[in-house]
N, C-alpha and C positions, 0 to 999 in steps of 0.2 A: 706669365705662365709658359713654360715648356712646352712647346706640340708636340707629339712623337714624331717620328720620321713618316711613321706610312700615311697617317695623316696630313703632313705638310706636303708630302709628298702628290696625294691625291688632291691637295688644294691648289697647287702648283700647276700639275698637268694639265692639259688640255685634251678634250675628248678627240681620240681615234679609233679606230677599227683598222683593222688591217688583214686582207685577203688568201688564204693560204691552203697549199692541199700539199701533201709528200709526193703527189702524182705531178705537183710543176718542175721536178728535174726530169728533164725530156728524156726517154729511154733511147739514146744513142752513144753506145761507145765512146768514139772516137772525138766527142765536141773538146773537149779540154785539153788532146794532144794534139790535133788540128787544126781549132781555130784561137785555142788561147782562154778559151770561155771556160768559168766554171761554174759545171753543171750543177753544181751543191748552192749554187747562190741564195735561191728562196730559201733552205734547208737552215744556213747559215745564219739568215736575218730573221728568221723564227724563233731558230734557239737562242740569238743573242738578245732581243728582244726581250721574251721572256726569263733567261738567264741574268741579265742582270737590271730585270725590275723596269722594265721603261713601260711596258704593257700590263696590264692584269691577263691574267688567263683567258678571260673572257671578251678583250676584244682581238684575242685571233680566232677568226673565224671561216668557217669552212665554206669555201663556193658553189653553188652550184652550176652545175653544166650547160653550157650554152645549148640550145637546140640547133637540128640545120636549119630550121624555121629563121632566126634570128640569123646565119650567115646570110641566109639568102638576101633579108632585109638592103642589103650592101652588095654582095660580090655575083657576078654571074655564074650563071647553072652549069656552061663549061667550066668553070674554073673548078666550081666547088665539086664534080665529078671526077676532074684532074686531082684532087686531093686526095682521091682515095687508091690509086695508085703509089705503090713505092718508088716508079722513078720520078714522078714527079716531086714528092716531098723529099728525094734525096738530092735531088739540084736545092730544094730552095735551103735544106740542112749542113750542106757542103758535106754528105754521108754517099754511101754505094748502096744501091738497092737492096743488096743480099741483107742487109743490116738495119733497114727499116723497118719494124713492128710497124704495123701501118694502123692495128686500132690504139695500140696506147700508145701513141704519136696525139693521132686524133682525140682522144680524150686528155692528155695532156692539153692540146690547144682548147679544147669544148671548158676544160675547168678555167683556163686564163680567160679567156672570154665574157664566162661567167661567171668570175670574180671582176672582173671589171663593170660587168653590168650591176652585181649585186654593190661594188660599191659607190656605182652613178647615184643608183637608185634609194641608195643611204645617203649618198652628200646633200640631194635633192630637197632630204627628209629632215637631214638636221641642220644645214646650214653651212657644216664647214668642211672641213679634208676629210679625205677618208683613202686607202694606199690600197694596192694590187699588188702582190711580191712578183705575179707574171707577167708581164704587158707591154706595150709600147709598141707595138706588132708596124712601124708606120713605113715598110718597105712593100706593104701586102694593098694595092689597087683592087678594085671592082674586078678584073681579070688576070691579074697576073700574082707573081710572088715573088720574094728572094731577103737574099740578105738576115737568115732566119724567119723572117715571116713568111705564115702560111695565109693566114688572116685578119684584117684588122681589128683587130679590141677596141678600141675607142669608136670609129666610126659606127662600129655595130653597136654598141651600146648607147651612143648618141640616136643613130638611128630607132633602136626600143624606145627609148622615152620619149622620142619625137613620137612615135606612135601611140604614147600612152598620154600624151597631151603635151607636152612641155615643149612652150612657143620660145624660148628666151633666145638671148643671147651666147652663145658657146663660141670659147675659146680655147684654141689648143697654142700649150708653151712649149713646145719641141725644142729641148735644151738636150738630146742624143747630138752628139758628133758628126751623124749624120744628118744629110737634108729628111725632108718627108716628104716623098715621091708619091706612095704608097696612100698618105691621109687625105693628101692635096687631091688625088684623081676620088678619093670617096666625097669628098666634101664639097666635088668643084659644084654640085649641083644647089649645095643648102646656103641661100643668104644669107641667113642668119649665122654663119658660122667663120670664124677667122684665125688663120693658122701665121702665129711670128717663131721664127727658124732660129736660131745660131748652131753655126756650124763653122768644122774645121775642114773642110772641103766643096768648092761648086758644083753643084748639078742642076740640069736646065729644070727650073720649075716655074710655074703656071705664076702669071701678075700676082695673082691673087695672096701669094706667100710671102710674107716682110718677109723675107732672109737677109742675114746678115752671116758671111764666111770671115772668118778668121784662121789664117791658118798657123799651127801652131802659138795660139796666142796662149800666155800665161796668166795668171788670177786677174793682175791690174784689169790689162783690156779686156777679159774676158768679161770682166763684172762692171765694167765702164760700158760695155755694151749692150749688159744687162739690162743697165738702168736704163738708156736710150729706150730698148726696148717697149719694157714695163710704163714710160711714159706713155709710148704709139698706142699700147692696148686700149682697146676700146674696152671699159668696163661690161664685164663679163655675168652672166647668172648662171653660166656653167662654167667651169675651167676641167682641162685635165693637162696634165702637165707630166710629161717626158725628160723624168729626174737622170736622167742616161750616166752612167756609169764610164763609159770610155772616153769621156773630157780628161783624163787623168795626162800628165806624163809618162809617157813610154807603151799607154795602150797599143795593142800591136796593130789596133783598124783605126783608130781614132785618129789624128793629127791635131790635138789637142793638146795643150801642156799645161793643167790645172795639178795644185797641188788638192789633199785630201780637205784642207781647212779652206780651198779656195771652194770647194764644191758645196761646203757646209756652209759658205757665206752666202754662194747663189740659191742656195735653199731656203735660207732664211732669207733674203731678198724677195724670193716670191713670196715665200707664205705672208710678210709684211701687208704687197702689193692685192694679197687677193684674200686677205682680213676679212669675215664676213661672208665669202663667199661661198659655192658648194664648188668643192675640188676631189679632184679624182687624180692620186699621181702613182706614177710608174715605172719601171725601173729602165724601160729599153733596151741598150745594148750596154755591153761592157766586157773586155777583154784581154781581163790583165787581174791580178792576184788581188787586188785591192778592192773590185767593183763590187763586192760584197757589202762593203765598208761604205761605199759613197750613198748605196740602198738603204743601209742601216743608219748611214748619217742624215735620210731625208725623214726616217723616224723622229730620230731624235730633235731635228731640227722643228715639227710639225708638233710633236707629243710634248717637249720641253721646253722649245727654242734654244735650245745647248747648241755653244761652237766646242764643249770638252770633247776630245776627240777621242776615240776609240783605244784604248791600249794597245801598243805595239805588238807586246808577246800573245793577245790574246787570241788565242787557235778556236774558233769556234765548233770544230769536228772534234779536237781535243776532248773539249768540258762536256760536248754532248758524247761522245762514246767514255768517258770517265762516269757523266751522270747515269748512263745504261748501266754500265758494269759492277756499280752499286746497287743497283736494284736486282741482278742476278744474284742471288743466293745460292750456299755451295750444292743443297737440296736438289736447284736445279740443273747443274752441274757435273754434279760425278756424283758415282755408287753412291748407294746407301750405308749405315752403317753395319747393317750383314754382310754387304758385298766386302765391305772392307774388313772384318773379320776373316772374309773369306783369302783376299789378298793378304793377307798375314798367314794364314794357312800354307799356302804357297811358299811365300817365301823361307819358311821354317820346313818345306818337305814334306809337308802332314795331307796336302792336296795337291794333284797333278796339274790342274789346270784352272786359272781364274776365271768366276763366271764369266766374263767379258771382256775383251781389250782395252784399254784406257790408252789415252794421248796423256803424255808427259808423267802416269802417275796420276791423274788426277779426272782428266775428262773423260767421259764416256761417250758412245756416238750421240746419243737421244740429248744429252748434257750441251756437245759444241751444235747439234742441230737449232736448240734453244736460244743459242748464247749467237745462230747466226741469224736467224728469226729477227731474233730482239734488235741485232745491230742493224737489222733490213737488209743485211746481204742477200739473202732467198729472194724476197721482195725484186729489189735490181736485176737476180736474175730471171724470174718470172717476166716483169717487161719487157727483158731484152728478148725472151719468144720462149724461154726454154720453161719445160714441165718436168713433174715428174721428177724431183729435186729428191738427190738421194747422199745422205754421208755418209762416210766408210774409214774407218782408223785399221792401222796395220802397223807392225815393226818391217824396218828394212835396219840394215848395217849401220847406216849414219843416226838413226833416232827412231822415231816416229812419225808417221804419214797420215797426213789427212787428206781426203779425198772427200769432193764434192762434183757429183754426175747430174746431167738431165738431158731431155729429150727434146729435141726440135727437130722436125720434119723427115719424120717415119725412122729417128736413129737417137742412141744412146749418145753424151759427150763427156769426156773429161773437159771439168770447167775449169777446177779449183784443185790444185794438189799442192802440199805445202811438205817439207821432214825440218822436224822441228827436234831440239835436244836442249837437254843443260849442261852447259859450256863453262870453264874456267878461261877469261880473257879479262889480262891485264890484271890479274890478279881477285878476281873478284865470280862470285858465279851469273853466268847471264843466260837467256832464253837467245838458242840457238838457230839461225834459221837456216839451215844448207840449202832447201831447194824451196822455191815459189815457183809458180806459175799460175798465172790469170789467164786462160784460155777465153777469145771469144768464137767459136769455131764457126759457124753458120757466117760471120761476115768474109770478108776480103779481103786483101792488101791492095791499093790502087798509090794512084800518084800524090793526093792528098792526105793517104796514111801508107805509107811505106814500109818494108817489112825493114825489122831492125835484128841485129843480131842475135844470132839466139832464139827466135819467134817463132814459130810451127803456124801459129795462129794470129789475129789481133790481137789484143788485148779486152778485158774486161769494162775497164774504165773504174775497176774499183781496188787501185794499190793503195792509194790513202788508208780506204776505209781498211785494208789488211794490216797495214803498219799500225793502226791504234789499236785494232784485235790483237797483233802481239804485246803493244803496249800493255795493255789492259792483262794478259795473260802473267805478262812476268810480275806485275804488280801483285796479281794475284797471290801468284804462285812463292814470291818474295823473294824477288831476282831482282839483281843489282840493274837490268836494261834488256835492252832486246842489240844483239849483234851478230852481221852478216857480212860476205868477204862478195862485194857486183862483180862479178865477170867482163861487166863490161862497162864503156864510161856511160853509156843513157840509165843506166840501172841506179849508178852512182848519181847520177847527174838529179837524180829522182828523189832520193832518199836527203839530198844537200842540205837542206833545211833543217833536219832534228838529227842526222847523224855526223859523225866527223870521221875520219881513219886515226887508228887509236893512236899510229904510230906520227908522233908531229910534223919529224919530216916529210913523212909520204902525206899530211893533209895541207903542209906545203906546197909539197908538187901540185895537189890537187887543185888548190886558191889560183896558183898561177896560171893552170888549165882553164879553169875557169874565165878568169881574165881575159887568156889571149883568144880564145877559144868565143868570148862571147859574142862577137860579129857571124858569126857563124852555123848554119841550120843544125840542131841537133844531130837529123842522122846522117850529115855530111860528117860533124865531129868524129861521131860514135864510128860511124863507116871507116873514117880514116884512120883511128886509130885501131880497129879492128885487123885493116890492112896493110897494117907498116908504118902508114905517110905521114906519122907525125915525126917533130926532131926536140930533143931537149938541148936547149945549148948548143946544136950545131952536129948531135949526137942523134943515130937514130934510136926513137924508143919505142917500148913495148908497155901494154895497158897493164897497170901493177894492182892485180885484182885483192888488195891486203884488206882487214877486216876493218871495217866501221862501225861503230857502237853509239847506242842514245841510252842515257844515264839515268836513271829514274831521280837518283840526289848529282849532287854536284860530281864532277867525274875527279878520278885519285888526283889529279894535278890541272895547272891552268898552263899549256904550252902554246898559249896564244903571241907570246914575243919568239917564243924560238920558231911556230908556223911563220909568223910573216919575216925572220928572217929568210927562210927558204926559201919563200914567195918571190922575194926581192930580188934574191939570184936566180932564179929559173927564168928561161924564155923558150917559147915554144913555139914551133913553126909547124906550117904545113908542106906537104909536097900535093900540089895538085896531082888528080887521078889522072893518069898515062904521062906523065911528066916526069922524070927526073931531077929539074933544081927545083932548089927549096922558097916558097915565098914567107916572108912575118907575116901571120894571121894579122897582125896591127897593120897591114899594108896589102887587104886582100879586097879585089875591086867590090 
């Protein structure tokens, strides 16, 4: 007899739960252009989760809030007094104080927390795993912090159920990149408790921690020292396990070099070794485009035992702002159908003025206020401090203008202005974008976020979420893509992923840019080329601001052999600032 799928499916599975709020992406700007982190990571393993069936609906579940009650359990009275301070939680964020919301900071950390208690508290109950999308806090000591931790999740939650009676045995598998500084000073005091380490860098820690450093080690050793490990453990009736995301190759903090399938083997390696037992895992650190994937790989590895890997193309902001923009109706949208009777009027002469402005023909403000609502853009900017969130559409020369304002600390800001048009490029009509800007005005420019050319302000932190808003817009609107001409290379450098320059040879020049260029800080590139000091060939050049396009179908041709011929011959140098000769970026110390 034939099973159906969702039946085999659910006889297949194994029960999890997995921890989850929209409030675990931290309200800080600047995490993903300064430390490499992306802040969408819980967001991502949510919707993939769910999007392609590995969950039921009903084991993602919402956390509740940790109390100061339960920090206390663990960290001292100084410390946790120092938390409420914004420069304190701007050292341990790698942020500037101007730019720390300091309560939805803190309720960000109070929901990690308390997703990891509530799923101590489930493992305890059922016997087996159970995941936190936020946690791993283990740079966060009894007094101190850093390294993103403010406070320890696991100790604190260990510490609850030691008070609610649970004698056992606990064991923590710190399998982050890094040591655990942080767990080992909360835990020095509990006998019952044993922490074994791998890691790709040494830090002095306490006997008490098996560590084991590998630096730069790849799958083999990585998971041949696994197994070493998994043997030392002492069987465990608690485990929580530190699935750390920056074991990857090329993470920008890690010193690791696993690939995605070696992460998905150490996954399954533990969940093997701790068969039967109640487990709590976590995602820790990770710092690098993929660390998403290795989170969502500890799912699958827990929920299916699957080593199939995650599909290359598959954009997880994509599918979820594609699956919003379905659900917006044109209702919700733009005018009604009087209004638009009314805009016929108009254009026939028969009426002076339309009742209302519209973006592109189509949206009206109350319409994109909706359609920003839905996509949580408002939302992001409410945590980052700003009130009082107001949109505003207008015509200027170039197209149409959106405009999104709000208030923080006794003043008005321009956040969000965007002139948007329908463009004939490349033959085809596209959704035009001439001017963006993502204003974050209330933060700063300092040494770990640098002003870049072009900036009045920092930035937002949300260009992604604006490039799928257009996406989403032209689809609408039944446009061939969305195409913009960056002014400068960080602009370009940002968009590389889904857009190309229409023109081959100039997306030549660019691949080769890229290339030479990629030993090199961002805004030292961007800086340089802004300021002359770059050289093509021996030649000096200028940043070729030509138009870039992403195609909603396949684009009019494939000039993938005629770009990497350009590529081939281009080479590109720098001139160091206040220097005159030229050095090869391929030869820069």
């Amino acid at each position: 007899m034939r099973i159906p799928a969702s039946r085999l499916f659910r006889r297949l599975a194994r029960e999890l739960s997995v921890f989850y709020d929209p409030a675990y992406r931290l309200p800080l700007a600047g995490l993903e252009s300064q430390a490499g982190m992306e802040p969408r990571r819980a967001d991502f393993v949510a919707f993939f989760l769910l999007d392609r069936r590995v969950l039921p609906a009903d084991a993602l579940r919402t956390p509740h809030p940790a109390s100061w009650a339960d920090f206390a359990r663990v960290h001292d009275e100084a410390w946790l007094d120092g938390l409420t301070r914004p420069e304190t939680l701007a050292r341990i964020f790698a942020s500037s104080p101007a730019e720390v919301p300091v309560d939805e900071l803190l309720r960000s950390l109070r929901l990690a927390c308390g997703g990891t208690l509530d799923a101590t508290r489930r493992a305890l109950k059922t016997g087996g795993p159970q995941m936190n999308l936020l946690g791993g806090f283990h740079h966060a000591g009894r007094g101190f912090g850093g390294g993103f931790c403010a406070v320890n999740d696991l100790a604190i939650a260990l510490a609850d159920v030691r008070a609610e009676g649970f004698r056992g045995r606990a064991v923590v598998l710190d399998l982050d990149a890094h040591p655990p500084d942080g767990t080992a000073d909360c835990l020095e005091n509990d006998e019952r408790a044993w922490i074994g380490s791998i890691s790709g860098t040494h830090w002095s820690l306490p006997p008490k921690v098996d560590e084991t450093v590998l630096e730069n080690a790849s799958d083999a050793a990585y998971l041949e020292a696994l197994g070493a490990l998994l043997e030392r453990m002492p069987r465990p009736d608690l485990a929580f396990v530190l699935a750390g995301g920056d074991v990857l190759r090329g993470d920008r903090l890690g010193g690791l070099a696993l690939t995605l399938d070696g992460t998905r083997r150490r996954d399954l390696a533990v969940a093997r070794a701790l068969r039967g037992v109640p487990s709590v895992w976590l995602p820790a650190g990770g710092y690098n485009r993929n660390a998403w994937k290795v989170l969502a790989g500890s799912a699958l590895a827990l929920r299916l035992g699957s080593r199939r890997p995650i599909p290359e193309k598959y954009d997880p902001l994509t599918a979820k702002f594609r699956a919003i923009a379905a659900g917006l109706m044109r209702s919700d949208l733009a005018g009604d159908e009087a209004e638009e009777d009314q805009r016929i009027e108009v254009a026939l002469g028969l009426r002076r003025a339309p009742p209302q402005a519209l973006l592109l023909g189509y949206y009206t403000s109350n319409g994109l206020e909706r359609a920003l609502a839905g996509y949580g853009i408002l939302d992001a900017l409410t945590r980052l401090g700003y009130s009082d969130l107001r949109v505003a559409i207008d015509a200027v020369d170039q197209g149409d203008r959106l405009r999104v304002s709000g208030h923080a600390r006794g003043e008005e800001h321009l956040l969000i202005e965007c002139v948007l048009a329908k463009k004939r490029v490349a033959g085809a009509d596209m959704l035009y974008v001439h001017w963006l800007t993502l204003r974050h005005p209330v933060a700063s420019f300092n040494d770990a976020r640098p002003k870049l050319p072009g900036q009045d302000a920092p930035g937002l932190g949300l260009a992604r979420e604006a490039g799928e808003m257009f996406v989403a817009t032209a689809r609408r609107l039944e446009l061939a893509g969305v195409a913009f001409r960056p002014s400068w290379f960080h602009t370009a450098y940002s968009a590389r992923y889904r857009l190309r320059f229409v023109d081959p040879r100039r997306q030549g020049r660019f691949v080769a840019l890229l290339r030479d260029l990629a030993d090199v800080p961002l805004r030292e590139a961007t800086m340089a080329l802004a300021e002359g000091r770059v050289r093509l060939n021996g030649q000096p050049y200028a940043w070729e601001a030509d138009e870039m396009a992403f195609w909603l179908q396949d684009p009019p041709e494939d000039p993938a052999e005629r770009v990497a011929d350009v590529a081939k011959e281009a080479r590109f140098e720098l001139v160091p600032e206040g220097r005159n000769d030229v050095h090869s970026l391929t030869h820069l110390p």
